[in-house]
C-alpha positions as a Markdown table, in Angstrom:
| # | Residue | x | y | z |
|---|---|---|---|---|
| 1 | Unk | 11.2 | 10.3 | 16.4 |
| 2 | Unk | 13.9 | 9.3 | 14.4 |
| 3 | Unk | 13.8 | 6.3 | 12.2 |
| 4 | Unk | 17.6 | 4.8 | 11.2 |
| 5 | Unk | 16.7 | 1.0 | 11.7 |
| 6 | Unk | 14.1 | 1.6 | 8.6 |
| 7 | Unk | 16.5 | 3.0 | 6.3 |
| 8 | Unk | 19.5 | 1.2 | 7.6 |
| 9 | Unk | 20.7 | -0.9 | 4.4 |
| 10 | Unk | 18.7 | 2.1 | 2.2 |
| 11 | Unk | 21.6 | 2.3 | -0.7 |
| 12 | Unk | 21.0 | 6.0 | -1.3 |
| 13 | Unk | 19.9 | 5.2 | -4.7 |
| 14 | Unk | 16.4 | 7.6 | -5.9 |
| 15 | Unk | 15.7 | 4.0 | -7.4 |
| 16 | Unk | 15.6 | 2.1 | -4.2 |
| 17 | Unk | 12.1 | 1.7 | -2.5 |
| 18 | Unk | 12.6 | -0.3 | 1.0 |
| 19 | Unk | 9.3 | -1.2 | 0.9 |
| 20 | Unk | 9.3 | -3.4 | -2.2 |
| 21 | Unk | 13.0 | -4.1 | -2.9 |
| 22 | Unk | 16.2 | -3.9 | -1.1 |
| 23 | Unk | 17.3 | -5.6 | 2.5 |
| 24 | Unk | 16.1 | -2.8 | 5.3 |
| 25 | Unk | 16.2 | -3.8 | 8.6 |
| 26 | Unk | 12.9 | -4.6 | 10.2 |
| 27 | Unk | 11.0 | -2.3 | 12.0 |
| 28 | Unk | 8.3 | -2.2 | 15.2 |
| 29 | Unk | 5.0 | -0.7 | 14.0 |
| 30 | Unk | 2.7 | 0.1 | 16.9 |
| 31 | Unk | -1.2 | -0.1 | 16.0 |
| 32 | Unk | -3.6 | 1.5 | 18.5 |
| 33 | Unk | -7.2 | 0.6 | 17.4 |
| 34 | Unk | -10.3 | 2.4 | 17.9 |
| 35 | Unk | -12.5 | -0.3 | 17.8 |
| 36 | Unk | -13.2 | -2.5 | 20.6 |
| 37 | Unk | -13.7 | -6.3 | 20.6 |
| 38 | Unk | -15.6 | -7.8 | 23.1 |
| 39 | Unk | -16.5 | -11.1 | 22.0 |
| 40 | Unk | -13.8 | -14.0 | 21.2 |
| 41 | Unk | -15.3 | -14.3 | 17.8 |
| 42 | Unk | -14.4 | -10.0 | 17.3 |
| 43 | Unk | -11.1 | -10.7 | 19.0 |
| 44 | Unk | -10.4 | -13.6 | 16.9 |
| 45 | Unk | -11.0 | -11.6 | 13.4 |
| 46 | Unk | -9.2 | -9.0 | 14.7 |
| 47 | Unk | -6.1 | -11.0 | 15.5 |
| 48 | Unk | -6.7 | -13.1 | 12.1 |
| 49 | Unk | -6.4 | -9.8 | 9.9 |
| 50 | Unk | -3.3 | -9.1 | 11.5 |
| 51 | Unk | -1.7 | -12.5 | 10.4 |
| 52 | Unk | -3.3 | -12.3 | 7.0 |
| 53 | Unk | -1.6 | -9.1 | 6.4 |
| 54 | Unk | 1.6 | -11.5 | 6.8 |
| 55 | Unk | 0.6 | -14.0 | 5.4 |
| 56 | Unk | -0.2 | -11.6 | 1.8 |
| 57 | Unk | 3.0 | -10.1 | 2.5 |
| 58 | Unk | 4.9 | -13.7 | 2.4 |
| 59 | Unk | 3.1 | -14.8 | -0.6 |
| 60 | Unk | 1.1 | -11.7 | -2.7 |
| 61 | Unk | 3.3 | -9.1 | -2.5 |
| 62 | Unk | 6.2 | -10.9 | -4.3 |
| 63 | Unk | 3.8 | -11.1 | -7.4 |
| 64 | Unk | 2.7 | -7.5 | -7.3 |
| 65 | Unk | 7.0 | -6.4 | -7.3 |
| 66 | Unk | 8.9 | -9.0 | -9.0 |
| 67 | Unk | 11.9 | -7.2 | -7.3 |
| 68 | Unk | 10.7 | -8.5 | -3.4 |
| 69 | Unk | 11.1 | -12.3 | -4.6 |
| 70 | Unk | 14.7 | -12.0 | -3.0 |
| 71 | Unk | 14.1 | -10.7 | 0.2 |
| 72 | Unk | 14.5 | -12.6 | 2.9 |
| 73 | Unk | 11.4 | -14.1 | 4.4 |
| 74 | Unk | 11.0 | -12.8 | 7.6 |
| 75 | Unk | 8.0 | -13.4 | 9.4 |
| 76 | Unk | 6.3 | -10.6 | 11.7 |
| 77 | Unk | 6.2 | -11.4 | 15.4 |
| 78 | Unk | 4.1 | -10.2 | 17.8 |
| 79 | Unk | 5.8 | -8.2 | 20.7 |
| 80 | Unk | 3.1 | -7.4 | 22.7 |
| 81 | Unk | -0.8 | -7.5 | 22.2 |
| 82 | Unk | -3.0 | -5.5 | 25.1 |
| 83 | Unk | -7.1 | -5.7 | 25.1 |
| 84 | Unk | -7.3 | -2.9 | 26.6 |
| 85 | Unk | -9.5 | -0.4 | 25.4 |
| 86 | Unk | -8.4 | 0.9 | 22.9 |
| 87 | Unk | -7.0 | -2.6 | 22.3 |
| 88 | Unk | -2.8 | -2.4 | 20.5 |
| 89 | Unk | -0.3 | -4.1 | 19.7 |
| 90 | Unk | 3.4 | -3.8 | 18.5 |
| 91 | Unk | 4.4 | -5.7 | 15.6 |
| 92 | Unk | 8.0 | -6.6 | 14.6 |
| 93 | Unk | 8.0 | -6.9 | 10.8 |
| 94 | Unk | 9.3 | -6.0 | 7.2 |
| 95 | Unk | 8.7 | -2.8 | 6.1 |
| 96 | Unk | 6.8 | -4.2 | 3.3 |
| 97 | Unk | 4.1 | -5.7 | 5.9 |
| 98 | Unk | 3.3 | -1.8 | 5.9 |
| 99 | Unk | 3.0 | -1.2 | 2.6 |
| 100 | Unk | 0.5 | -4.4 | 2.5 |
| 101 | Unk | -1.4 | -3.0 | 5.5 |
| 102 | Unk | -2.2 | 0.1 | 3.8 |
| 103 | Unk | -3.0 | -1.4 | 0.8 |
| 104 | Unk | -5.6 | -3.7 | 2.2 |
| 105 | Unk | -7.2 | -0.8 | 4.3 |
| 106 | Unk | -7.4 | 1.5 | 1.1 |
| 107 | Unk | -8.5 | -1.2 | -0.9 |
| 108 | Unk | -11.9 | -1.8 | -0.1 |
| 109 | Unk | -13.9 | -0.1 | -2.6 |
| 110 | Unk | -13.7 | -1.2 | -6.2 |
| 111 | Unk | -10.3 | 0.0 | -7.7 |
| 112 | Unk | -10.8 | -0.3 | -11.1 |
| 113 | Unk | -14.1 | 2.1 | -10.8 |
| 114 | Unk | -12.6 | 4.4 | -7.9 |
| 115 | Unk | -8.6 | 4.8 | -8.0 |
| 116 | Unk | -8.8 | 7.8 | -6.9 |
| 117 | Unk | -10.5 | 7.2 | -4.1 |
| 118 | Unk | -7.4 | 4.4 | -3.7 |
| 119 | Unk | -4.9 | 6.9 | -3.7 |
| 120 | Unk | -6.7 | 9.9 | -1.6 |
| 121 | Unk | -7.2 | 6.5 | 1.3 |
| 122 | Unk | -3.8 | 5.6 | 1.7 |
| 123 | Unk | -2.8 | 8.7 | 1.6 |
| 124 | Unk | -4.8 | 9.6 | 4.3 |
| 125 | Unk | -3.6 | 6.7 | 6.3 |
| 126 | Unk | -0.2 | 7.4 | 5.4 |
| 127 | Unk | -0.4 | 11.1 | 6.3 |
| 128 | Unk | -1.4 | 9.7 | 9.7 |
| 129 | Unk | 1.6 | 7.6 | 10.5 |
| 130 | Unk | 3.8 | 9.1 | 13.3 |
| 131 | Unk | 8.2 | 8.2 | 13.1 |
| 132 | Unk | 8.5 | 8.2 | 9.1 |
| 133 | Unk | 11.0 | 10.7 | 7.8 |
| 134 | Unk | 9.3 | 12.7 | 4.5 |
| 135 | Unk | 11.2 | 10.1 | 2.4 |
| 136 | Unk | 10.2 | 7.4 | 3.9 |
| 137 | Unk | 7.1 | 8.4 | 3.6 |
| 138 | Unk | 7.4 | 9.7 | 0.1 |
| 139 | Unk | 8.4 | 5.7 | -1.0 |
| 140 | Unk | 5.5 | 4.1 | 1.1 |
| 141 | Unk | 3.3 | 6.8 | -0.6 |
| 142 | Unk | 4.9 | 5.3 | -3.9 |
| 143 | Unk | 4.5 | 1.6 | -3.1 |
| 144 | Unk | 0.5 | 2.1 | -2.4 |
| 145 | Unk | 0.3 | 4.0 | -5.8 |
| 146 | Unk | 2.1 | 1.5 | -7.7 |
| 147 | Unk | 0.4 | -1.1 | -5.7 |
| 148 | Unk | -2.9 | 0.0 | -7.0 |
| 149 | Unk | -1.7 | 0.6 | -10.4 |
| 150 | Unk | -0.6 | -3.6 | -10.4 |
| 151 | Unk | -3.8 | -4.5 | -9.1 |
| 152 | Unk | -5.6 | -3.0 | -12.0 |
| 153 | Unk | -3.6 | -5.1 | -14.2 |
| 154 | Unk | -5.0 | -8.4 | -12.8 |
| 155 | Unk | -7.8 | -10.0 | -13.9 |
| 156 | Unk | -11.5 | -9.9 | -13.0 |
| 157 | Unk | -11.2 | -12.6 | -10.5 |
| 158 | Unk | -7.9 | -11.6 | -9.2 |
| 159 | Unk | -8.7 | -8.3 | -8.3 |
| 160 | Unk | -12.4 | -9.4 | -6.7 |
| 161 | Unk | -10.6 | -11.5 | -4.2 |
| 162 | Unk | -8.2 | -8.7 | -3.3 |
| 163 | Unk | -11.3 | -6.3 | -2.7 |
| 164 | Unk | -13.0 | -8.8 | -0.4 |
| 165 | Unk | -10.1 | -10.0 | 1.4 |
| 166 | Unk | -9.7 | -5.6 | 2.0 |
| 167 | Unk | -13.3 | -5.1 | 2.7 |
| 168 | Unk | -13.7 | -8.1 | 5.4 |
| 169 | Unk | -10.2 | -6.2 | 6.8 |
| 170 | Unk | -11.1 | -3.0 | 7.3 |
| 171 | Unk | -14.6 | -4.4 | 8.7 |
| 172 | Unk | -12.6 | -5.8 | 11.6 |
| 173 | Unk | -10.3 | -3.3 | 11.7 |
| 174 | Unk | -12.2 | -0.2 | 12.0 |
| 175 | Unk | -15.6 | -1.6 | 12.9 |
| 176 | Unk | -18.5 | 0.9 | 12.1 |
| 177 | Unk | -17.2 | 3.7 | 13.4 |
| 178 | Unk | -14.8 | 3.7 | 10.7 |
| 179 | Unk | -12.0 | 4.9 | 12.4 |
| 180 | Unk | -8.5 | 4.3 | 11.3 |
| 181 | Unk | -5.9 | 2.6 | 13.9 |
| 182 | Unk | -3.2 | 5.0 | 15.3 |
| 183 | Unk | 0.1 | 4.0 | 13.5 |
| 184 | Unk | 3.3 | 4.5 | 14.6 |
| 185 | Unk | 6.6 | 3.2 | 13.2 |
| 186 | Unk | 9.4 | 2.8 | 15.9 |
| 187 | Unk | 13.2 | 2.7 | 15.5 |
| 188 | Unk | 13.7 | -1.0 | 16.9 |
| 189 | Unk | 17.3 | 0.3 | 18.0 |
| 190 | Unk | 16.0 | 2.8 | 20.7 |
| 191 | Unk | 12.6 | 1.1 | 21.6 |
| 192 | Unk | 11.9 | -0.5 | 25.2 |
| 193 | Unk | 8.9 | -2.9 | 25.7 |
């Protein structure tokens, strides 16, 4: 599926990651999880992990790239949430709310003592997304690396909240089963809901 509205305002320039710098236009991405809340409380976490993924995006991820300060502050909006089983829901956000998703769900063991295991996780994740061109997914590859290389860089404490904030994530996320949501990312200009 082809994905123009992503890359849109992309400038052409090797330099240019959209999902840290730049003006691209926003995007739907579509989450299809594979685990199955059935108490208010698990429905309820689940939801809340999906804003706090905003809400690190509005305020985190400008201190992790310097260059994102400028963007505009678009906030993710919810176009349609089913609790269906599997439960999904399509998201209207900033590329960069992708980048921070994948970060958080690879981010749950302790990245200073397992990077590698950082980078092999969101690749896997990102391996997994369906409507990304091999660029696009070349620079949200890049942003996750580079993501993880910042987060080395901050202190103890810094770094310890990050970890818990991923690990109580990816607890609601993929439940025990540990089973990665289905992510799609959809060209807003030729979706239908």
């Amino acid at each position: 599926m082809p994905t123009r509205a992503i890359t849109s305002h992309y400038r052409g320039d090797m330099g240019t990651n959209i999902f840290v710098e730049g003006l691209p236009a926003p995007v739907v991405v579509k989450l299809r999880f594979h685990t199955d809340p059935t108490t208010f409380r698990e429905l309820r976490e689940l939801l809340s992990d999906l804003a706090f993924v905003d809400t690190m995006q509005l305020r985190w991820w400008s201190t992790i790239w310097p260059s994102f300060s400028g963007r505009r502050r678009i906030q993710s909006r919810v176009l349609r949430f089913t609790k269906q089983s599997p439960p999904e829901t399509n998201i209207l956000c900033d590329p960069a709310w992708l980048a921070v998703f994948i970060a958080l769900l690879a981010g749950y063991r302790n990245i200073k003592e397992n990077v590698n295991e950082f980078y092999a996780d969101g690749r896997k994740i990102i391996d997994g997304i369906v409507g990304l061109t091999a660029r696009q997914r070349q620079l949200l590859e890049i942003a996750v690396r580079m993501t993880a290389d910042r987060i080395l860089q901050m202190s103890e404490s810094a770094a310890e909240r990050f970890l818990k904030a991923a690990r109580r994530m990816r607890q609601n996320i993929v439940g025990d089963s540990g089973d990665l949501p289905d992510i799609e990312v959809i060209d807003i200009d030729r979706s239908i809901y």
